[in-house]
SERO-4910 file (N, C-alpha, C, O; in steps of 0.05 Angstrom, whole numbers):
BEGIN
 pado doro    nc1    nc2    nc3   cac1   cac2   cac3    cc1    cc2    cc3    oc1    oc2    oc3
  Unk    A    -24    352   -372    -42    332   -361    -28    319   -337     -3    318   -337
  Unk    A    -43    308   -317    -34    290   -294    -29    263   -293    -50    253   -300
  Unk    A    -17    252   -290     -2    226   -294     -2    207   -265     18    208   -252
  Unk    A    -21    192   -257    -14    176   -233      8    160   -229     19    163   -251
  Unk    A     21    148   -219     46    132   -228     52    117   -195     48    131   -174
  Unk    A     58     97   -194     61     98   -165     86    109   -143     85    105   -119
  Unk    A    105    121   -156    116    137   -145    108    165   -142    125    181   -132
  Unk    A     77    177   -151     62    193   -139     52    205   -164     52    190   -183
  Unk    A     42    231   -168     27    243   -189     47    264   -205     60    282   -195
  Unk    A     45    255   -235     70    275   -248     43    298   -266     21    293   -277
  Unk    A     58    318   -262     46    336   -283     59    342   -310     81    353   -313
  Unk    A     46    334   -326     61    337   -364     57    351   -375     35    361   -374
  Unk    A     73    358   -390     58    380   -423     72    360   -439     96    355   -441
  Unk    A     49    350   -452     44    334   -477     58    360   -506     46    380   -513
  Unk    A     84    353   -517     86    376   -543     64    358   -568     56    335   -567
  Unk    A     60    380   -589     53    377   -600     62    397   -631     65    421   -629
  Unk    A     66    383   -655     81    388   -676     59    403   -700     35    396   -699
  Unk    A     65    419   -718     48    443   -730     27    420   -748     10    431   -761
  Unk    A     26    394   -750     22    379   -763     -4    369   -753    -24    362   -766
  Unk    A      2    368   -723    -14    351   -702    -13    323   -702    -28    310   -688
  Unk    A      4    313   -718     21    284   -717     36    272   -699     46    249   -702
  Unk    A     39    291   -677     61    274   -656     50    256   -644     30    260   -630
  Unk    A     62    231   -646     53    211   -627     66    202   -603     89    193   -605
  Unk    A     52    203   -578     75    199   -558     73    175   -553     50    168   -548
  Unk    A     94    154   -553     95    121   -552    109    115   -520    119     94   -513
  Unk    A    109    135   -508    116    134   -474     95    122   -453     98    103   -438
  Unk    A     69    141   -456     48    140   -447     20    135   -463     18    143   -486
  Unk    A     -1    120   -451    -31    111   -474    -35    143   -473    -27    162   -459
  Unk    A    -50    139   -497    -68    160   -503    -87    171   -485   -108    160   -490
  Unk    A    -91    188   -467   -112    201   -449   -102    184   -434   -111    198   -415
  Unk    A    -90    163   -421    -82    157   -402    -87    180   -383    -82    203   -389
  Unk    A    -98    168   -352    -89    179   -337    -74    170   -309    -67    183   -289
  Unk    A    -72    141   -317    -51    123   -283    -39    100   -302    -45     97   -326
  Unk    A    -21     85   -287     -6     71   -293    -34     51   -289    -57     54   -281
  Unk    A    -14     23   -302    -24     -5   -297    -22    -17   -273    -34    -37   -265
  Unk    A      2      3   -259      0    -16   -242    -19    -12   -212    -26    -28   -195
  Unk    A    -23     16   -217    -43     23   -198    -69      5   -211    -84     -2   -193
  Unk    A    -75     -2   -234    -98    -19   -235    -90    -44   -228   -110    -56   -218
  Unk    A    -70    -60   -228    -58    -80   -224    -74    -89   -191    -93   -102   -182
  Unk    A    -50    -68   -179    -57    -66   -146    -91    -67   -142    -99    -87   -129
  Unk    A   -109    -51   -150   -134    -42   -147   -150    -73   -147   -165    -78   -128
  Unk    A   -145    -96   -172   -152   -116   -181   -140   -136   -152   -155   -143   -134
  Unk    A   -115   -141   -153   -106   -150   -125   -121   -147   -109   -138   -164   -106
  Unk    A   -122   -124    -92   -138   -120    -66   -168   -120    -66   -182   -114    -47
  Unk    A   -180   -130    -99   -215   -126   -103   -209   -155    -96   -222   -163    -77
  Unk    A   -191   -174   -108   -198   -203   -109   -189   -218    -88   -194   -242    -87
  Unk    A   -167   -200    -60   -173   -210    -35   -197   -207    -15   -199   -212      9
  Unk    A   -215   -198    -32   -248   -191    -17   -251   -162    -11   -273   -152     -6
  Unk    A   -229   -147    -10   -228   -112      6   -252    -95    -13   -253    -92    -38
  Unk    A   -267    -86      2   -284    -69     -7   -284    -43    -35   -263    -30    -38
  Unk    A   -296    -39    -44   -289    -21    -68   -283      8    -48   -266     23    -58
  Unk    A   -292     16    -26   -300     35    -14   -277     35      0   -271     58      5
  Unk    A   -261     20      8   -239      8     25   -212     12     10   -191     21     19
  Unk    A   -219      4    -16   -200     13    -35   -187     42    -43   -163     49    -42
  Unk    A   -210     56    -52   -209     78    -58   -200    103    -33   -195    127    -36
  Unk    A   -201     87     -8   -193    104     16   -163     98     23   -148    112     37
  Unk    A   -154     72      9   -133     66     18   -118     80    -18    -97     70    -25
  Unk    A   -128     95    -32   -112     95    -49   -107    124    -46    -83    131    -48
  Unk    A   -128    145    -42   -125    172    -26   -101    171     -9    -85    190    -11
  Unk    A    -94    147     11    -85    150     36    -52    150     20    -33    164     27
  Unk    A    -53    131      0    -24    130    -14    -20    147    -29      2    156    -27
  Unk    A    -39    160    -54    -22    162    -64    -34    194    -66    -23    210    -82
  Unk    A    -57    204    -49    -67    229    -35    -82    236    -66    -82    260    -70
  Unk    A    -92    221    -83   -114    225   -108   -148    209    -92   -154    187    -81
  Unk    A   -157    226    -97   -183    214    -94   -196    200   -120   -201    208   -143
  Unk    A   -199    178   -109   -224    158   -132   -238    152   -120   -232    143    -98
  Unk    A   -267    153   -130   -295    151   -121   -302    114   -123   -291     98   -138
  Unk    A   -317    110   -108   -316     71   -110   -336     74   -137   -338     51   -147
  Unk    A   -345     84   -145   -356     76   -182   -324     80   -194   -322     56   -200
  Unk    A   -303     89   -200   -281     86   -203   -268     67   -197   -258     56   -216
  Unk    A   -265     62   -186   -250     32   -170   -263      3   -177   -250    -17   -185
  Unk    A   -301      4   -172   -312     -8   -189   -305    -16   -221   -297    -38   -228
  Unk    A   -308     -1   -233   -295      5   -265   -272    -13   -270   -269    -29   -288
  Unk    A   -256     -5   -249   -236    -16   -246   -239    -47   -255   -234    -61   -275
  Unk    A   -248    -50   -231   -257    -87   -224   -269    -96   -237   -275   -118   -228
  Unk    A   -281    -92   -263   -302   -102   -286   -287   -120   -295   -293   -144   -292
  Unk    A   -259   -110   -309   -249   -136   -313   -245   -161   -306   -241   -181   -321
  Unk    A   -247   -160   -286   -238   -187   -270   -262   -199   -255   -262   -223   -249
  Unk    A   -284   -184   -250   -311   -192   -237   -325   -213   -238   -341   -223   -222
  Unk    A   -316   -222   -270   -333   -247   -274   -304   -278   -260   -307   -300   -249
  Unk    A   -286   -267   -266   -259   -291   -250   -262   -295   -221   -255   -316   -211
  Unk    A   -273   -274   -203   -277   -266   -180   -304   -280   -163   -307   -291   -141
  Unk    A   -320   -274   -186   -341   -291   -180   -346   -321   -182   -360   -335   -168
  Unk    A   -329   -328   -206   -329   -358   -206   -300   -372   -179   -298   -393   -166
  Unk    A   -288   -355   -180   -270   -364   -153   -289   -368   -128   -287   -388   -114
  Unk    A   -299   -355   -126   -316   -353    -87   -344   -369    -95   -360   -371    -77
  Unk    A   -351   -382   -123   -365   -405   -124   -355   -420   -121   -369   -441   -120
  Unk    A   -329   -425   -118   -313   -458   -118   -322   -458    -92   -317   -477    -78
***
């Protein structure tokens, strides 16, 4: 599986034991990017930058494409904090 990370994209092989019990406590489950690429993503939604703006500047870094419904997704969390900010 592929791994975003912000020092760029790792490719893994997940092992797995005759049991199917291995748990890997490195990485989430189906993960597929770090936090901190959502971190960043949340940052740059809540200095006003476009979802569309985002996802071009994240191609440009980190050369993965995410679609702005992706990036959106992203920003759910924080959407309602975002919105009560630019009502103040």
């Amino acid at each position: 599986r592929s791994f975003d990370t912000k020092y760029g994209q790792l490719n893994l092989t997940i092992l797995r034991d005759r049991n199917g019990r291995f748990e890997n406590h490195t990485l989430p489950a189906y993960g597929r990017h770090s936090d901190n690429l959502e971190t960043m993503v949340i940052q740059l939604y809540t200095k006003g930058i476009t979802t569309a703006e985002i996802a071009e500047l994240i191609e440009k870094m980190y050369g993965a494409h995410y679609s702005k419904a992706t990036v959106s997704n992203m920003t759910k969390a924080v959407n309602e904090q975002v919105q009560a900010f630019q009502q103040r």
